[in-house]
C-alpha positions as CSV (number, residue, x, y, z in Angstrom):
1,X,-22.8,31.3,32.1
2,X,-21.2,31.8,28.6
3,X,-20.8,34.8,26.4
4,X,-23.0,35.5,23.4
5,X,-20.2,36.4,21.5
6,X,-17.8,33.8,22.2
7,X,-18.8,30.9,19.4
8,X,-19.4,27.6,20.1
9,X,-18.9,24.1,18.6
10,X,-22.7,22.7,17.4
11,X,-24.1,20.1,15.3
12,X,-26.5,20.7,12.3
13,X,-28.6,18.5,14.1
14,X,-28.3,20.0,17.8
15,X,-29.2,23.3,15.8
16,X,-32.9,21.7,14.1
17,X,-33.5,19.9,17.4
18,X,-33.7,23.3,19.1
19,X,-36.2,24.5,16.3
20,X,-38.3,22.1,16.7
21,X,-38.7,22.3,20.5
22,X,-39.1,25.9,19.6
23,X,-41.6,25.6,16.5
24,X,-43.9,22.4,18.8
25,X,-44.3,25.1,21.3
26,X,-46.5,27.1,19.0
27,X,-47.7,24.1,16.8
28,X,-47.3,20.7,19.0
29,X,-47.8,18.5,15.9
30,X,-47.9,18.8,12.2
31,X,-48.6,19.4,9.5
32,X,-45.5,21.5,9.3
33,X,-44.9,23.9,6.5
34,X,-41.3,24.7,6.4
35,X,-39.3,27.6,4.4
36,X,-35.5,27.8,4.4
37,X,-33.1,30.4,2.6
38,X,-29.6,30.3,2.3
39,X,-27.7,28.4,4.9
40,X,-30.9,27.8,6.6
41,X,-31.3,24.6,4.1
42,X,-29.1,22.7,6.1
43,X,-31.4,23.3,9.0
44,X,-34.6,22.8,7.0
45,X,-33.6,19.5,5.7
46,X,-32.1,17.9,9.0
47,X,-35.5,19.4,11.3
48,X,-37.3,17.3,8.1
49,X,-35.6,14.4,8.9
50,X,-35.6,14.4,12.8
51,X,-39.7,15.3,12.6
52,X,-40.4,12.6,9.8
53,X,-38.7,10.2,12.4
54,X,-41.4,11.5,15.0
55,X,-44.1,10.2,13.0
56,X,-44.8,14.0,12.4
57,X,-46.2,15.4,9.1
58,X,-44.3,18.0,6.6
59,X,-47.1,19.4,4.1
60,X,-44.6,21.6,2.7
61,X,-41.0,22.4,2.6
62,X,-39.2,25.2,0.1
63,X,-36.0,25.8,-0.2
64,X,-35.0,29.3,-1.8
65,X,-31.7,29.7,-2.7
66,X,-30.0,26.9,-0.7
67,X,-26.6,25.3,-0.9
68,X,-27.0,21.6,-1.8
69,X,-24.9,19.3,1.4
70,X,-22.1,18.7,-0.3
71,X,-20.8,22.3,-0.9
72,X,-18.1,22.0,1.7
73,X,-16.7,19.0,0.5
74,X,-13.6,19.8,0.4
75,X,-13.4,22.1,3.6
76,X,-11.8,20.3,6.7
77,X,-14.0,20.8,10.0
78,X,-12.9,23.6,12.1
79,X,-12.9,23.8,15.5
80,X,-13.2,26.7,17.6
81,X,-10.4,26.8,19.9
82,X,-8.2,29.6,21.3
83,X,-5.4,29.2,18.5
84,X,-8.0,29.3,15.6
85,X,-9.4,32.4,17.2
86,X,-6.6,34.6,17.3
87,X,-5.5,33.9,14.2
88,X,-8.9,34.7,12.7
89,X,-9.0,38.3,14.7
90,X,-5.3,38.6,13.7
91,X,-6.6,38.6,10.0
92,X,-10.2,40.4,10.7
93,X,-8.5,43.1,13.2
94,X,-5.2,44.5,13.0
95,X,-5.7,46.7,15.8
96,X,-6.4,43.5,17.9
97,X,-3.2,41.6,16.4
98,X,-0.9,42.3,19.8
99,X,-4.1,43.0,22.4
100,X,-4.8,39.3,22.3
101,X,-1.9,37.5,22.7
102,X,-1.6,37.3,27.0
103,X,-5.3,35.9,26.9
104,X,-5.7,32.3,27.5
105,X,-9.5,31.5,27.1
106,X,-11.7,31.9,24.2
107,X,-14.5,33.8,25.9
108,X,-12.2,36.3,26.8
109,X,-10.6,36.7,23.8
110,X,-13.6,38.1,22.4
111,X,-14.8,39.6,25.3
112,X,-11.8,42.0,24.4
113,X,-12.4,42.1,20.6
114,X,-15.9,43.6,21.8
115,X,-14.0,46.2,24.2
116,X,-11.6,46.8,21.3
117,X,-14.3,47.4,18.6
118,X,-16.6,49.6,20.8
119,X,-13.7,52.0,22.1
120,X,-13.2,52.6,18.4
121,X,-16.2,53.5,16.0
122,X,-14.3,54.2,13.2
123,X,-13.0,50.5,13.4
124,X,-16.0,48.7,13.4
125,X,-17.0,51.1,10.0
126,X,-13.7,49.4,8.7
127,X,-14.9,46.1,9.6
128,X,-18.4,46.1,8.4
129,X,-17.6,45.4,5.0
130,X,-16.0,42.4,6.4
131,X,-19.4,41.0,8.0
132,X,-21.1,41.4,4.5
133,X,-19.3,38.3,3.2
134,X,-21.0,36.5,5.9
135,X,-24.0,37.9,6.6
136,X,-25.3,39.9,3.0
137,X,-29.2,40.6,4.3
138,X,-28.2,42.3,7.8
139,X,-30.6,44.4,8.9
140,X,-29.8,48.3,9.4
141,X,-26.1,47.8,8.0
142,X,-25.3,51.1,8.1
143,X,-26.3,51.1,12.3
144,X,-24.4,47.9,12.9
145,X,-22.7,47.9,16.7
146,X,-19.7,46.3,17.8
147,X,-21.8,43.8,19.7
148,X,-23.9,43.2,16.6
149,X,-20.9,42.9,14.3
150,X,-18.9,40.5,16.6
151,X,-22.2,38.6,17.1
152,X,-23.2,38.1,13.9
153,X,-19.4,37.3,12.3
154,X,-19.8,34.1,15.0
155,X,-23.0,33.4,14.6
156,X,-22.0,32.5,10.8
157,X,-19.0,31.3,11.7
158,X,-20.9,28.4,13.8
159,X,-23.4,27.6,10.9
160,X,-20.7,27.1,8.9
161,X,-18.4,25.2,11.1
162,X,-22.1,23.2,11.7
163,X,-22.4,22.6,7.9
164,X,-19.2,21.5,6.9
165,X,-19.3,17.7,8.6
166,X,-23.0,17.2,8.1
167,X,-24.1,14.5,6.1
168,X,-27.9,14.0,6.1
């Protein structure tokens, strides 16, 4: 079993698949009515793709405020492996700069970031500001938790790692 916080290494498409076995559960077969925002576009228009090549039906699709595919051109493909990951927690907590060094597995690494954030509160108030370049329509900012905070930062981390090879 793998932690929730640790991020993982996922396809646009392995994301939209999952939707859809999620949205035929409710509705087995379309028409589909779709909404995306944001990075969610991605999504939208790959699940509109895999379900048009079902023989399904989209009725409507809208896309509010949505990056077009190409806005990470330039951006090489990251990976998320144990190097990356300290080095990103070296830059997004200094108190974590010298904690994380003897750990040799991803998972643990932010296993411990999670045990460093929630033995200090007034740490994760320094870092929310952080999580607003990533995340700008959180929920109850203000009440954010370490858990939340370190879930969330990954969480866009992985749609953006997802976004950055996709093609449709």
């Amino acid at each position: 079993k793998r932690s929730h916080n640790a991020p993982i290494n996922l396809e646009i498409e392995t994301i939209a698949a999952g939707y859809i076995r999620q949205i035929k559960t409710i509705q087995p077969h379309g028409p589909y009515n779709l909404t995306a925002w944001s990075w969610g576009g991605h999504i939208l228009f790959e699940m509109a793709l895999q379900l048009e090549k079902m023989g399904e039906k989209l009725s409507f699709l809208a896309f509010l405020d949505c990056l077009g595919p190409d806005y990470l051109e330039d951006k090489a493909t990251m990976q998320f492996i144990l190097e990356s990951e300290k080095t990103l927690l070296r830059e997004f907590i200094a108190a974590s700069s010298n904690k994380g060094e003897e750990i040799d597995d991803v998972e643990q690494l932010w296993s411990r970031t999670l045990e460093i954030l929630t033995a200090n509160p007034a740490l994760v108030t320094e870092v929310r500001p952080l999580i607003m370049e990533q995340a700008p329509a959180l929920p109850d900012y203000d009440g954010i938790t370490a858990e939340e905070l370190v879930q969330f930062l990954n969480t866009a981390r992985i749609h953006s790692r997802a976004s950055s090879p996709y093609v449709p």
